[in-house]
PDB file of N, CA, C, O and CB in Angstrom:
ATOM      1  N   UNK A   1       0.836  -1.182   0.000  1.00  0.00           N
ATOM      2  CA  UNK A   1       0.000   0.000   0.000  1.00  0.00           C
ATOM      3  C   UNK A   1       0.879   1.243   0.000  1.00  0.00           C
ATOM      4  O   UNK A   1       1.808   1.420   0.788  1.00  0.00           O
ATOM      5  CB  UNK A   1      -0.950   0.000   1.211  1.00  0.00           C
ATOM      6  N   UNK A   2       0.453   2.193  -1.077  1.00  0.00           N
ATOM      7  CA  UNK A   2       1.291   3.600  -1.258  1.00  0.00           C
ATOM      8  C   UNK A   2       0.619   4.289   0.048  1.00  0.00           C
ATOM      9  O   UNK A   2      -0.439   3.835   0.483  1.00  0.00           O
ATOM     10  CB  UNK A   2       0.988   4.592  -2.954  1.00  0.00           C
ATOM     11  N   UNK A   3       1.166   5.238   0.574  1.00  0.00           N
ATOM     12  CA  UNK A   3       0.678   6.383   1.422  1.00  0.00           C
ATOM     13  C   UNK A   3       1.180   7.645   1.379  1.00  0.00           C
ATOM     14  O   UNK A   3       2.245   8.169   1.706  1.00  0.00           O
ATOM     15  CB  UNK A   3       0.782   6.114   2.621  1.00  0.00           C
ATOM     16  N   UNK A   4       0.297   7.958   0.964  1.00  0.00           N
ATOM     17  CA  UNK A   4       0.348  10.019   0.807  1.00  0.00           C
ATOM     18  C   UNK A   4       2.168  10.592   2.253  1.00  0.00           C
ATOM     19  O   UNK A   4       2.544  10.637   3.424  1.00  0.00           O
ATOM     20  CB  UNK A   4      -2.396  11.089   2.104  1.00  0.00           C
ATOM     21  N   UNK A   5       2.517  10.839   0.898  1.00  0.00           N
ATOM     22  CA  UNK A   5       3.444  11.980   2.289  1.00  0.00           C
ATOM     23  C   UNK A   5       3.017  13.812   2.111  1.00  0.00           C
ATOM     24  O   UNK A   5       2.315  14.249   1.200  1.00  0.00           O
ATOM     25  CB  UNK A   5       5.804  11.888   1.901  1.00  0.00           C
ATOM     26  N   UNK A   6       3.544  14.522   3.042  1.00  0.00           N
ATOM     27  CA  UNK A   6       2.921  15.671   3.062  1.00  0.00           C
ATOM     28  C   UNK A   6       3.355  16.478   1.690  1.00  0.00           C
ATOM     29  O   UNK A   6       2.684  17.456   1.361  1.00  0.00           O
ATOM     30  CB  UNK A   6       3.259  16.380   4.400  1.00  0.00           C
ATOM     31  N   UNK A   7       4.243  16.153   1.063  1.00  0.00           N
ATOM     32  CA  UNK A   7       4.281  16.726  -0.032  1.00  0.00           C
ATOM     33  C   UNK A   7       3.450  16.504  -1.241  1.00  0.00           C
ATOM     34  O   UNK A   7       3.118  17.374  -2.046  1.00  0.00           O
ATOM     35  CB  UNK A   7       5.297  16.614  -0.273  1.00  0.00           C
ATOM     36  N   UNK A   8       3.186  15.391  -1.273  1.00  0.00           N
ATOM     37  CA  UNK A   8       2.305  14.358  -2.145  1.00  0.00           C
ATOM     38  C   UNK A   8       0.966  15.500  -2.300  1.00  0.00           C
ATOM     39  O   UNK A   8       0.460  16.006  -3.303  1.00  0.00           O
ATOM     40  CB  UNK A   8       1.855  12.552  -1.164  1.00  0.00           C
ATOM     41  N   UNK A   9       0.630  15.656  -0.704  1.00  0.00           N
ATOM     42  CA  UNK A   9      -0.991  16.066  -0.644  1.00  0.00           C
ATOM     43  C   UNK A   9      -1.025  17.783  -0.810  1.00  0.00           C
ATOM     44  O   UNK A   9      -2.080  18.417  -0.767  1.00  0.00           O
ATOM     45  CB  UNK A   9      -1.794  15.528   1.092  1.00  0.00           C
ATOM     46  N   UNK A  10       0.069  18.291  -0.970  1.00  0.00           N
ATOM     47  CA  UNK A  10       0.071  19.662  -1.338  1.00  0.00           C
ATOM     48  C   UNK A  10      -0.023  19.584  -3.137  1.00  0.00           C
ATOM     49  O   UNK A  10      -0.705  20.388  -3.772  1.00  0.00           O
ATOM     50  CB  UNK A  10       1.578  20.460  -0.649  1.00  0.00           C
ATOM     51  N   UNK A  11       0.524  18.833  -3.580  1.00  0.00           N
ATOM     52  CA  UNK A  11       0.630  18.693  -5.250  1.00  0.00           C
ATOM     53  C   UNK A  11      -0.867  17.899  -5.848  1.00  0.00           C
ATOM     54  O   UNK A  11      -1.328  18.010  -6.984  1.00  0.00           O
ATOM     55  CB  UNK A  11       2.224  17.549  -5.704  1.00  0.00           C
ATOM     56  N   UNK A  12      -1.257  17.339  -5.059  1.00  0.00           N
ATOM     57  CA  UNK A  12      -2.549  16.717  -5.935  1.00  0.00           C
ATOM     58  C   UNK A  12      -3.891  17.500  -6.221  1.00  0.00           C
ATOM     59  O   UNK A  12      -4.513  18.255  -5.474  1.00  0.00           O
ATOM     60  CB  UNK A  12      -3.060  15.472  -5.202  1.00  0.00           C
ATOM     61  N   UNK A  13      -4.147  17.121  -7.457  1.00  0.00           N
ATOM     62  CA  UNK A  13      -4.773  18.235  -7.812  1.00  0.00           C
ATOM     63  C   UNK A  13      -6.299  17.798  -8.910  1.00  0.00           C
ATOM     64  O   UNK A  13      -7.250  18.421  -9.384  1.00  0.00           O
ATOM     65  CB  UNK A  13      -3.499  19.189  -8.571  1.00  0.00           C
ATOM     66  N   UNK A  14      -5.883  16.616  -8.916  1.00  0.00           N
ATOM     67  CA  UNK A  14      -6.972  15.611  -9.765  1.00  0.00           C
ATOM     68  C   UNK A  14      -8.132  15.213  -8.382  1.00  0.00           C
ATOM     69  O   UNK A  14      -7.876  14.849  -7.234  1.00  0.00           O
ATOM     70  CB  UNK A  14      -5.958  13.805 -10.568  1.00  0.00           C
ATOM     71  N   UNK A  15      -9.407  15.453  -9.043  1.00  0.00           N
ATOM     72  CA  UNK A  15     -10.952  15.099  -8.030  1.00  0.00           C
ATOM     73  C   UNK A  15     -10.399  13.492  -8.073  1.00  0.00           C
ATOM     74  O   UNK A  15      -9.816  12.875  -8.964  1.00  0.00           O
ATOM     75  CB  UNK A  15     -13.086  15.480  -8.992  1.00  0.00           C
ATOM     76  N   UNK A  16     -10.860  13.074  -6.661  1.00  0.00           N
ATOM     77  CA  UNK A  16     -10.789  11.953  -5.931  1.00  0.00           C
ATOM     78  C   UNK A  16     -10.400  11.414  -4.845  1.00  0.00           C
ATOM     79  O   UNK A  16      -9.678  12.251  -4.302  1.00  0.00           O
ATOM     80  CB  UNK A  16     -10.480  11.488  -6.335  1.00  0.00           C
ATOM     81  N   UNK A  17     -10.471  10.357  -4.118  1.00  0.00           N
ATOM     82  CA  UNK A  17      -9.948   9.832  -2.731  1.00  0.00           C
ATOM     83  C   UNK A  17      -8.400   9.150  -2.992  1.00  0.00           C
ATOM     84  O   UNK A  17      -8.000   8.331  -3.819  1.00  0.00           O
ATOM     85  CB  UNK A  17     -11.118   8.570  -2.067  1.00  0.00           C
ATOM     86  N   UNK A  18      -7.836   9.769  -2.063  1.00  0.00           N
ATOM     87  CA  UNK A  18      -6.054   9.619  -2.639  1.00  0.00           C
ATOM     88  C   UNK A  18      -5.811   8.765  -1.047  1.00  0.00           C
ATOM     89  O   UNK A  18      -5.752   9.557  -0.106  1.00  0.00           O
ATOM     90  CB  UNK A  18      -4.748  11.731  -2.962  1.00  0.00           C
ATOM     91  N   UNK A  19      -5.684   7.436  -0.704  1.00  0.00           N
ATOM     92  CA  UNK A  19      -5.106   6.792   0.595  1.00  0.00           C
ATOM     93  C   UNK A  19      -3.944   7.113   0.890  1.00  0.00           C
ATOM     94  O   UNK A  19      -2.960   6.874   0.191  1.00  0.00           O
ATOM     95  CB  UNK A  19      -5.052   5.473   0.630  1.00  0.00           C
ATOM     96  N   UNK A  20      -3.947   7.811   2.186  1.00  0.00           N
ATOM     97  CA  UNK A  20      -3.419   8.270   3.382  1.00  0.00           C
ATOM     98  C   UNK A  20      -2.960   7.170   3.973  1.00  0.00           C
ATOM     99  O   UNK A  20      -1.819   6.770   3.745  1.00  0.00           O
ATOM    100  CB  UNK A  20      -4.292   8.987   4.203  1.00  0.00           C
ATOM    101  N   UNK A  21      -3.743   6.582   4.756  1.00  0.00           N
ATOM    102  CA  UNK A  21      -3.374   5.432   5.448  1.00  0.00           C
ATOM    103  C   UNK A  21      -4.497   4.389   5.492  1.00  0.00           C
ATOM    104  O   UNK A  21      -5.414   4.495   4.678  1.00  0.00           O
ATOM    105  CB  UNK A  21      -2.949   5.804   6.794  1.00  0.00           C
ATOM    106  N   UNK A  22      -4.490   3.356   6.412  1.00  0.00           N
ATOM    107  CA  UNK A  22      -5.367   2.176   6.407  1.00  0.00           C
ATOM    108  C   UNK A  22      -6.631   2.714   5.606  1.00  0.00           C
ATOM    109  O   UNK A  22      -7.026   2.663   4.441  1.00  0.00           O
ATOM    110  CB  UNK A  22      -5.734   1.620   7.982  1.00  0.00           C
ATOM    111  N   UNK A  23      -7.068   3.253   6.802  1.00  0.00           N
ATOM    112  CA  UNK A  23      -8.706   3.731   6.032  1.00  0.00           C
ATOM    113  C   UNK A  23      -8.991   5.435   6.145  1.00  0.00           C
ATOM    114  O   UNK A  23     -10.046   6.065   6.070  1.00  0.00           O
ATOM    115  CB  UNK A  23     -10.279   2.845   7.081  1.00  0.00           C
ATOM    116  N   UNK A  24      -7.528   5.903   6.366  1.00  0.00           N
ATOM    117  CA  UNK A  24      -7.601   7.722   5.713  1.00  0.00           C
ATOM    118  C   UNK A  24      -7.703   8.093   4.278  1.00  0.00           C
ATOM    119  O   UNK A  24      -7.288   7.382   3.362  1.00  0.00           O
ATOM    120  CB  UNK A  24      -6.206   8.577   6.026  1.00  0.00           C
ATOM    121  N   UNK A  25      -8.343   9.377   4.119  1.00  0.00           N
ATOM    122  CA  UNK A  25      -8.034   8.978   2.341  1.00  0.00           C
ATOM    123  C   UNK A  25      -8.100  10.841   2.465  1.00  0.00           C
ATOM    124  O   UNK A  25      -8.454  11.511   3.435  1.00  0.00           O
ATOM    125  CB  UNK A  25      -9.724   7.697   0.943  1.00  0.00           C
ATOM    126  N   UNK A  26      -7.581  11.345   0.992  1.00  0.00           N
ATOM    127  CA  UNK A  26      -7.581  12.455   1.146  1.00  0.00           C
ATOM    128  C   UNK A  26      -8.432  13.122  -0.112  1.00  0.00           C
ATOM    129  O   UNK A  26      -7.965  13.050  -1.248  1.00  0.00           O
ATOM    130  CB  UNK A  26      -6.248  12.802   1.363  1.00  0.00           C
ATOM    131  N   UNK A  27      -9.454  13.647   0.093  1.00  0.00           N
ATOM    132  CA  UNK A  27     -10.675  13.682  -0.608  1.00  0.00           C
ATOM    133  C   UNK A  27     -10.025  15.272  -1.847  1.00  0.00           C
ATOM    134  O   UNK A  27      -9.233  16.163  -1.541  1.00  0.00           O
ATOM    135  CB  UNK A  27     -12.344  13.989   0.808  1.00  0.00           C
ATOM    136  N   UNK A  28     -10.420  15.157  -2.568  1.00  0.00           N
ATOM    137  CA  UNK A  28      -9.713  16.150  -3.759  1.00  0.00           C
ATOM    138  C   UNK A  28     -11.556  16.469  -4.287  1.00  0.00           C
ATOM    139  O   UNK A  28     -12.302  15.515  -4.507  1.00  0.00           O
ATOM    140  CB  UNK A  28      -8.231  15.046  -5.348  1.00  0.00           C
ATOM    141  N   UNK A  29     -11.888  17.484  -4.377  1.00  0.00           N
ATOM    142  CA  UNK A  29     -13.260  17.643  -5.310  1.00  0.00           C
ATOM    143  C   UNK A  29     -13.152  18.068  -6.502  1.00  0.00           C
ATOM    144  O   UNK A  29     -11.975  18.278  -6.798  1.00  0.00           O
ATOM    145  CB  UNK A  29     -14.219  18.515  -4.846  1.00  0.00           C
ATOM    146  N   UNK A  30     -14.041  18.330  -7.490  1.00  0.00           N
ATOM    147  CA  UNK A  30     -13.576  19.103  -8.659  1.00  0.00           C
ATOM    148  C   UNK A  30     -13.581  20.631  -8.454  1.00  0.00           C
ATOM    149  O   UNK A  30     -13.513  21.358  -9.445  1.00  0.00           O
ATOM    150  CB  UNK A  30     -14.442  18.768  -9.850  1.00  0.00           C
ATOM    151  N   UNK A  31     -13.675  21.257  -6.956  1.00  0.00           N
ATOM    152  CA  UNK A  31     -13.283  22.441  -7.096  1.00  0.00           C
ATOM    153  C   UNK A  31     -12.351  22.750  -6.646  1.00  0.00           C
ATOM    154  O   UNK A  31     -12.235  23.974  -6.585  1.00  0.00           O
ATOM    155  CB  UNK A  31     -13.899  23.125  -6.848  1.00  0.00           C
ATOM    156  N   UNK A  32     -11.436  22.115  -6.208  1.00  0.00           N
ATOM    157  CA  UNK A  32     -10.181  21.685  -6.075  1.00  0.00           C
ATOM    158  C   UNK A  32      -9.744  21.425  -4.358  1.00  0.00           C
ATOM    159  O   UNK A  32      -8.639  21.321  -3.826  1.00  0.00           O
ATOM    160  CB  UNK A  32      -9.295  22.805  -6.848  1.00  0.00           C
ATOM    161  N   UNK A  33     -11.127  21.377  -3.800  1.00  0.00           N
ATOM    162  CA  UNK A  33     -10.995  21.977  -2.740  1.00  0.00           C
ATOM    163  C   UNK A  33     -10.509  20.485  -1.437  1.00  0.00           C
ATOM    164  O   UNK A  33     -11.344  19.581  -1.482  1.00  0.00           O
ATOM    165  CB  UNK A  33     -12.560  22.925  -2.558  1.00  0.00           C
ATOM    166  N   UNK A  34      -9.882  20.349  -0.889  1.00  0.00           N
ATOM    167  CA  UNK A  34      -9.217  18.943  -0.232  1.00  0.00           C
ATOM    168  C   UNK A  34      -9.725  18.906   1.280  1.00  0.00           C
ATOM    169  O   UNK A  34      -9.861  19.916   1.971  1.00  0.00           O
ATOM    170  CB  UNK A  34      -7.340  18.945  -0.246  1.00  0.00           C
ATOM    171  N   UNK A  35      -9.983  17.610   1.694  1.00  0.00           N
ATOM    172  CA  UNK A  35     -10.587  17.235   3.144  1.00  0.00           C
ATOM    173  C   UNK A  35      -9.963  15.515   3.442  1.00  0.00           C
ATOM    174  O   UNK A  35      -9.711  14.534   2.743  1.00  0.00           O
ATOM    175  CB  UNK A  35     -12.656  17.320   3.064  1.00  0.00           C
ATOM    176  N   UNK A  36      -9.908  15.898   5.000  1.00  0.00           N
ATOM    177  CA  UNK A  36      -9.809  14.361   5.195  1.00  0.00           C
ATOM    178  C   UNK A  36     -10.942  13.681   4.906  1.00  0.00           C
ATOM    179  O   UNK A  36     -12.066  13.988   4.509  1.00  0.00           O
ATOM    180  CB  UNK A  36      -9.475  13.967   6.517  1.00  0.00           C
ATOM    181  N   UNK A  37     -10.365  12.657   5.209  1.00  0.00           N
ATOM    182  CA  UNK A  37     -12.256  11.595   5.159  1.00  0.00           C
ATOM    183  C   UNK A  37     -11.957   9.943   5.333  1.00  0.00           C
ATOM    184  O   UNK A  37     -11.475   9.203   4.476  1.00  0.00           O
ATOM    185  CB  UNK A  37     -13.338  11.702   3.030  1.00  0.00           C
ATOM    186  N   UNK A  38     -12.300   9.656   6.429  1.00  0.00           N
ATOM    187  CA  UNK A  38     -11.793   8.177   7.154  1.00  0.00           C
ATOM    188  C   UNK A  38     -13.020   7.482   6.522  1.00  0.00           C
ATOM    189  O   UNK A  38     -14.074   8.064   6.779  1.00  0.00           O
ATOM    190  CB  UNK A  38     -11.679   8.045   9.172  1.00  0.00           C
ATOM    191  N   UNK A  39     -13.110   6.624   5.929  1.00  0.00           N
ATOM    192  CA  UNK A  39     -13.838   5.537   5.893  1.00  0.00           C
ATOM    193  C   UNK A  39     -13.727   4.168   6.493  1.00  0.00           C
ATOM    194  O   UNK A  39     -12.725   3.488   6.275  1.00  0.00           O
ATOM    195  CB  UNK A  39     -13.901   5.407   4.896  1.00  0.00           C
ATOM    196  N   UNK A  40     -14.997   3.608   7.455  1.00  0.00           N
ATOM    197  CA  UNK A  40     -14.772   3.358   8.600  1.00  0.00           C
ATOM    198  C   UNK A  40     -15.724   2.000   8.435  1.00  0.00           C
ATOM    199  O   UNK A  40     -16.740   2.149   7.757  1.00  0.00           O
ATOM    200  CB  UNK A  40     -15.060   4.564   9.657  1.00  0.00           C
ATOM    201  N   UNK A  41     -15.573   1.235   8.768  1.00  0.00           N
ATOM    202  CA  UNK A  41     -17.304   0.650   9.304  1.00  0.00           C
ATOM    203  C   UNK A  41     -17.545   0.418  10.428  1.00  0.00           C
ATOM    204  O   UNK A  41     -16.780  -0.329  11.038  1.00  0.00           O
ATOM    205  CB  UNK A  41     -17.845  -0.616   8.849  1.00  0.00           C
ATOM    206  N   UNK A  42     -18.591   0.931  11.028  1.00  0.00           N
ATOM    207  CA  UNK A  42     -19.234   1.265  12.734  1.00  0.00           C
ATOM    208  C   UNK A  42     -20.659   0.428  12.652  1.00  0.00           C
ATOM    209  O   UNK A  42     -21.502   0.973  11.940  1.00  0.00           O
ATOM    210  CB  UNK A  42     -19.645   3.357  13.157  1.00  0.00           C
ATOM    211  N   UNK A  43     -21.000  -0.650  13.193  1.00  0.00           N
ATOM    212  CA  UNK A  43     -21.799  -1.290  13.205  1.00  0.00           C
ATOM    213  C   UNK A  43     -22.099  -2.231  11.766  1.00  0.00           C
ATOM    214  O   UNK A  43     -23.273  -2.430  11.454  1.00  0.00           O
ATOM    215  CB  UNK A  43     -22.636  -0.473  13.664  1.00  0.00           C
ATOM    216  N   UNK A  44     -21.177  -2.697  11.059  1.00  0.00           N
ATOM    217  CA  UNK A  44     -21.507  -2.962   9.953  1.00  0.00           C
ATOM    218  C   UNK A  44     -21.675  -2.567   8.937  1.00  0.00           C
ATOM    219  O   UNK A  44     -21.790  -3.249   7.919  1.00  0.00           O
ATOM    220  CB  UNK A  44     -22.015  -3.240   9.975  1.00  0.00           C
ATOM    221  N   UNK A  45     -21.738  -1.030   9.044  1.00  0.00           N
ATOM    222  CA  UNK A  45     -21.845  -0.312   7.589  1.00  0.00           C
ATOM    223  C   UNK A  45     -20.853   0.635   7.605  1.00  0.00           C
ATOM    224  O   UNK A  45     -20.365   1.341   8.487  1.00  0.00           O
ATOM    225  CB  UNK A  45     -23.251   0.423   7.228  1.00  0.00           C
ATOM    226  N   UNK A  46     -20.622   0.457   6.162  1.00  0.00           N
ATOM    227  CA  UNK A  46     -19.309   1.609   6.176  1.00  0.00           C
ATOM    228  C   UNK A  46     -19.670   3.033   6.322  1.00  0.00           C
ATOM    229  O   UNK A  46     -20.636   3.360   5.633  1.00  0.00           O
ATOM    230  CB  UNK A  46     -18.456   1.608   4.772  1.00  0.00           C
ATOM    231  N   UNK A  47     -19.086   4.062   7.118  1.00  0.00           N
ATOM    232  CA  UNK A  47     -18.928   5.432   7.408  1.00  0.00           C
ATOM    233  C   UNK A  47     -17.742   6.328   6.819  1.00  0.00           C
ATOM    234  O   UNK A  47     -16.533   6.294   7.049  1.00  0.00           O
ATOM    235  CB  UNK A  47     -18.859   5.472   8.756  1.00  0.00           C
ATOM    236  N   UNK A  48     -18.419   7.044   6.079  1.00  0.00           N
ATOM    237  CA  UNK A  48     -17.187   8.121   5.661  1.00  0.00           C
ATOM    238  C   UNK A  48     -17.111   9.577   6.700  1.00  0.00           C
ATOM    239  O   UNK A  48     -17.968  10.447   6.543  1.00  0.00           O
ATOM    240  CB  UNK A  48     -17.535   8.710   3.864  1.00  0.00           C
ATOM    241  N   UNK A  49     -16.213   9.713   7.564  1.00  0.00           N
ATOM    242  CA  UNK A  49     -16.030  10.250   8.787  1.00  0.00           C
ATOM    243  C   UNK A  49     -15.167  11.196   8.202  1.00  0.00           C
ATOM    244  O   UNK A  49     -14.148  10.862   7.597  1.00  0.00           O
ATOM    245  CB  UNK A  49     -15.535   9.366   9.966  1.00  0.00           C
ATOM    246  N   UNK A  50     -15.714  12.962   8.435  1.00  0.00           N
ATOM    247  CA  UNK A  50     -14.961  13.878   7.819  1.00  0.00           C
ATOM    248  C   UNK A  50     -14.092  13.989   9.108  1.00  0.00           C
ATOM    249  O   UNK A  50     -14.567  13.903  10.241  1.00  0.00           O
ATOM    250  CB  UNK A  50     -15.732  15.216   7.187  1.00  0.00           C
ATOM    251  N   UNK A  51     -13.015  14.150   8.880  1.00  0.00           N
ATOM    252  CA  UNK A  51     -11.793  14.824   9.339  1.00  0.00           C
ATOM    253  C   UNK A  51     -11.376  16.751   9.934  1.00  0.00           C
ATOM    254  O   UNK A  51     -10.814  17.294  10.885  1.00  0.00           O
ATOM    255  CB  UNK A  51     -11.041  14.477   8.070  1.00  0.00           C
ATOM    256  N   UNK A  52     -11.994  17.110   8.817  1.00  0.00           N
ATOM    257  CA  UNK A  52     -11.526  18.771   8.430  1.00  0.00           C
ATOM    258  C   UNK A  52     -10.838  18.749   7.275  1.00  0.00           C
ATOM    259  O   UNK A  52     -10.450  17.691   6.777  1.00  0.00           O
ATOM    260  CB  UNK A  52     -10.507  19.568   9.506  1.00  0.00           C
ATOM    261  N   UNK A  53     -10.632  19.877   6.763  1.00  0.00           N
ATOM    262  CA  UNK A  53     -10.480  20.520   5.606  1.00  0.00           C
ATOM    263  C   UNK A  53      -8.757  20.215   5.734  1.00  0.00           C
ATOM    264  O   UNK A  53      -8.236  19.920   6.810  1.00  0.00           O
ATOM    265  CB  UNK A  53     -11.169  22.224   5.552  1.00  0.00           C
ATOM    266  N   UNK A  54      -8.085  20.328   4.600  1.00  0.00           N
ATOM    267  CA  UNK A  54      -6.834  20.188   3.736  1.00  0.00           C
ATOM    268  C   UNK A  54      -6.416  21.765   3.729  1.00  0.00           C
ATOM    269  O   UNK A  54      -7.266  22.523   3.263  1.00  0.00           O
ATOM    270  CB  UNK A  54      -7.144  19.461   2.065  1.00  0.00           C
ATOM    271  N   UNK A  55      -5.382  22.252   4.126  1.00  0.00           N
ATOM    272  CA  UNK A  55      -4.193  22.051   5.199  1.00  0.00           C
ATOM    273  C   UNK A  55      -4.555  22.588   6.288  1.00  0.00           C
ATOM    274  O   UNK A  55      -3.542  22.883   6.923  1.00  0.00           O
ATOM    275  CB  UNK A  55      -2.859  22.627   4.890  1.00  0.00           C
ATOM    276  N   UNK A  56      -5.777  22.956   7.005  1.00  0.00           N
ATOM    277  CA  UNK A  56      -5.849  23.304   8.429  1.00  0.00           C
ATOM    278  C   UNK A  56      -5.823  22.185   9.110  1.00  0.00           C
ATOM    279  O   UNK A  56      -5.200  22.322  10.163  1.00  0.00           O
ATOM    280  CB  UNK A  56      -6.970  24.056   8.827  1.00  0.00           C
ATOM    281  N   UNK A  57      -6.433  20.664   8.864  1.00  0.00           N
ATOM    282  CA  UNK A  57      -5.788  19.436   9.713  1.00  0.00           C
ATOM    283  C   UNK A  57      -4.783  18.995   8.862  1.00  0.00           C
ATOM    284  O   UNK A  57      -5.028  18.935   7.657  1.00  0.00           O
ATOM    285  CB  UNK A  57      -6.793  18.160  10.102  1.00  0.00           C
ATOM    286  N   UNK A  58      -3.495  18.619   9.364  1.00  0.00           N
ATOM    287  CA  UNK A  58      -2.684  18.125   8.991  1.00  0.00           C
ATOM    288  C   UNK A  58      -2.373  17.085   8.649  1.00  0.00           C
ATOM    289  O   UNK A  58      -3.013  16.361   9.412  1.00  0.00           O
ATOM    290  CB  UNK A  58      -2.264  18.312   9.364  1.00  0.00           C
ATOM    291  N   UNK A  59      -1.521  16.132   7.674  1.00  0.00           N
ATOM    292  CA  UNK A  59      -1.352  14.957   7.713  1.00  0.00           C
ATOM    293  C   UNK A  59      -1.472  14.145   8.878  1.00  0.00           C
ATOM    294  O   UNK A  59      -2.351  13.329   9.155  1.00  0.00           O
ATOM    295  CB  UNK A  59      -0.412  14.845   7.268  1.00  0.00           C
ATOM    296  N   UNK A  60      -0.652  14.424   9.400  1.00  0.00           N
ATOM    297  CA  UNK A  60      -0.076  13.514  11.347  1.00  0.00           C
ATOM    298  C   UNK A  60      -1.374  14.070  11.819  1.00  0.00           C
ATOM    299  O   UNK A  60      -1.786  13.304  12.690  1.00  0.00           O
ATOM    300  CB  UNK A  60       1.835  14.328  12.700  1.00  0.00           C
ATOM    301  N   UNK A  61      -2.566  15.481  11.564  1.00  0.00           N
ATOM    302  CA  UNK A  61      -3.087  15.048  13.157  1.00  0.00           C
ATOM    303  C   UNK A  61      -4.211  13.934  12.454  1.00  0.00           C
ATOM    304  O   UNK A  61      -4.601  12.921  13.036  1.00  0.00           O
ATOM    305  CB  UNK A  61      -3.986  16.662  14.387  1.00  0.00           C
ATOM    306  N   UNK A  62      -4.610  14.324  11.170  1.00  0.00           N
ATOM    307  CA  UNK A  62      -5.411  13.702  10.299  1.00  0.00           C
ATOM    308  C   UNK A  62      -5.181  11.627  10.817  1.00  0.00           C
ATOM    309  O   UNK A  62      -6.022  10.815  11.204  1.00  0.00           O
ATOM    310  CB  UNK A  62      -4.750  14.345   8.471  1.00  0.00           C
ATOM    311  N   UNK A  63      -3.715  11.488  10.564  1.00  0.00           N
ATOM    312  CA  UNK A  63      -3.738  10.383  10.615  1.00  0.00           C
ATOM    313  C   UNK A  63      -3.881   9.630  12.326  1.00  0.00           C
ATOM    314  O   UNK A  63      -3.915   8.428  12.589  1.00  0.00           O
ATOM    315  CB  UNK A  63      -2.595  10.143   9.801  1.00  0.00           C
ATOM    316  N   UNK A  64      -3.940  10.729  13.230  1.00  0.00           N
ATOM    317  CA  UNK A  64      -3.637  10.535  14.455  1.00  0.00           C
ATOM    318  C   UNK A  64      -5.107  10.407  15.028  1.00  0.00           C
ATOM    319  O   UNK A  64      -5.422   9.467  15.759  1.00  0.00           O
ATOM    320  CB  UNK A  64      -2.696  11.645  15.030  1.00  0.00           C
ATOM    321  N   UNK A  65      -6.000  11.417  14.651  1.00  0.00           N
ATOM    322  CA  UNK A  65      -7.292  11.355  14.989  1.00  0.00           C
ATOM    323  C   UNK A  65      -8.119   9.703  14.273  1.00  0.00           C
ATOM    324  O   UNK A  65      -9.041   9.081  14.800  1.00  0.00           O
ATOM    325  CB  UNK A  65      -7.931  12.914  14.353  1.00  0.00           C
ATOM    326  N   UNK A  66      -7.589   9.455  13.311  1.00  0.00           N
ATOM    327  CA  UNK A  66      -7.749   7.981  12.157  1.00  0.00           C
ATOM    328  C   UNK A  66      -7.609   6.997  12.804  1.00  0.00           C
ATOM    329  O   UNK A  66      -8.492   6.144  12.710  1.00  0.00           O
ATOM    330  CB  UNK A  66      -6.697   7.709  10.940  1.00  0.00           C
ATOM    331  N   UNK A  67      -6.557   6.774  13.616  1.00  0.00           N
ATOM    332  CA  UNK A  67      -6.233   5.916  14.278  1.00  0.00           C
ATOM    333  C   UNK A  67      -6.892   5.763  15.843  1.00  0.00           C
ATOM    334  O   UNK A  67      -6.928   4.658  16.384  1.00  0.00           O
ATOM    335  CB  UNK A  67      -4.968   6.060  14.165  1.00  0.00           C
ATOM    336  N   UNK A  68      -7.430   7.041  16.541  1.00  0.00           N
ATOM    337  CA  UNK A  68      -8.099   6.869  18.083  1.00  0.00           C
ATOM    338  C   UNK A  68      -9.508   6.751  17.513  1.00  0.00           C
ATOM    339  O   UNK A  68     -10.313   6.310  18.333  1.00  0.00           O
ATOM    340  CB  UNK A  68      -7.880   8.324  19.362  1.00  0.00           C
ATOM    341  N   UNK A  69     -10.250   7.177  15.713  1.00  0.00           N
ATOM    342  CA  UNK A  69     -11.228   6.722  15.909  1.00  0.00           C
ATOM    343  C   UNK A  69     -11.391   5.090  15.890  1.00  0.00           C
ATOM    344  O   UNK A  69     -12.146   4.396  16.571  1.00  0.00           O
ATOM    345  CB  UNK A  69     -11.886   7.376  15.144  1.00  0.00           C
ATOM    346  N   UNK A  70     -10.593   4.764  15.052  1.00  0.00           N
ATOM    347  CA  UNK A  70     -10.270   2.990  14.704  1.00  0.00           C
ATOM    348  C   UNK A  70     -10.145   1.936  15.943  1.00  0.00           C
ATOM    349  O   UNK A  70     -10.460   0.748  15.872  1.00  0.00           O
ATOM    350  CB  UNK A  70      -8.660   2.810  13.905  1.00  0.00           C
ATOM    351  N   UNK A  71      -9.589   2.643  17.166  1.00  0.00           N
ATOM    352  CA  UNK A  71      -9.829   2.167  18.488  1.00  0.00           C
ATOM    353  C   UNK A  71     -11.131   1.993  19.066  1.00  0.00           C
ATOM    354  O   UNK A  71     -11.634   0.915  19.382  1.00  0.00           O
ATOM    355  CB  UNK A  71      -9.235   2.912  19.262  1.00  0.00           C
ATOM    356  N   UNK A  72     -11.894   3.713  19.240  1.00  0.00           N
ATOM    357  CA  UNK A  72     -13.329   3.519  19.334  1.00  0.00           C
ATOM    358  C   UNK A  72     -13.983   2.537  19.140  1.00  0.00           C
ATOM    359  O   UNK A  72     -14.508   1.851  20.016  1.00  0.00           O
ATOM    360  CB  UNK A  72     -13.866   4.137  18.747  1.00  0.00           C
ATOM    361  N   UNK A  73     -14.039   2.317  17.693  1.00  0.00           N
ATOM    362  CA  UNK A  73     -14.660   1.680  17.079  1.00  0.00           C
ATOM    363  C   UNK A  73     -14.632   0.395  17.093  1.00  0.00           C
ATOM    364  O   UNK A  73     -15.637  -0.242  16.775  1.00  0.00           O
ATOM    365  CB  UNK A  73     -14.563   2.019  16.246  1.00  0.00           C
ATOM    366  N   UNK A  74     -13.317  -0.298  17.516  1.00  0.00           N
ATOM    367  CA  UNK A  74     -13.050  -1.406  17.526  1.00  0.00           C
ATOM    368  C   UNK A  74     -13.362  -1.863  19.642  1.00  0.00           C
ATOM    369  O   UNK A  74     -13.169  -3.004  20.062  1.00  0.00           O
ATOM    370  CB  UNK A  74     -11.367  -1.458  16.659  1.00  0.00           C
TER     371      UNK A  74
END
């Protein structure tokens, strides 16, 4: 599995979900505009869990908050 480094996610620029980590992904729209977004499954169904916006959360806290929800949850 590739994973976004912080330079990666300043240069991308094509609409779509770009994986971050396990189940982080880094959401690109066609207005160019970027967000985290964990996709999760919480009771059986999958959840796409916004994060915050692209670069006010950061990679690390992005991936840090990813990981204490993945605990929750588990």
């Amino acid at each position: 599995m590739r994973r976004l480094n912080a330079a990666q996610c300043k240069t991308i620029s094509k609409p779509g979900f770009f994986r971050a980590d396990d189940t982080l992904y880094l959401c690109v729209k066609d207005t160019g505009r970027k967000s985290w977004v964990q996709r999760i499954v919480v009771d059986g169904r999958r959840v796409n869990m916004s994060l915050g916006p692209y670069p006010v959360v950061t990679l690390s806290e992005a991936r840090d908050q990813a990981l204490d929800n993945r605990r929750l949850v588990r």
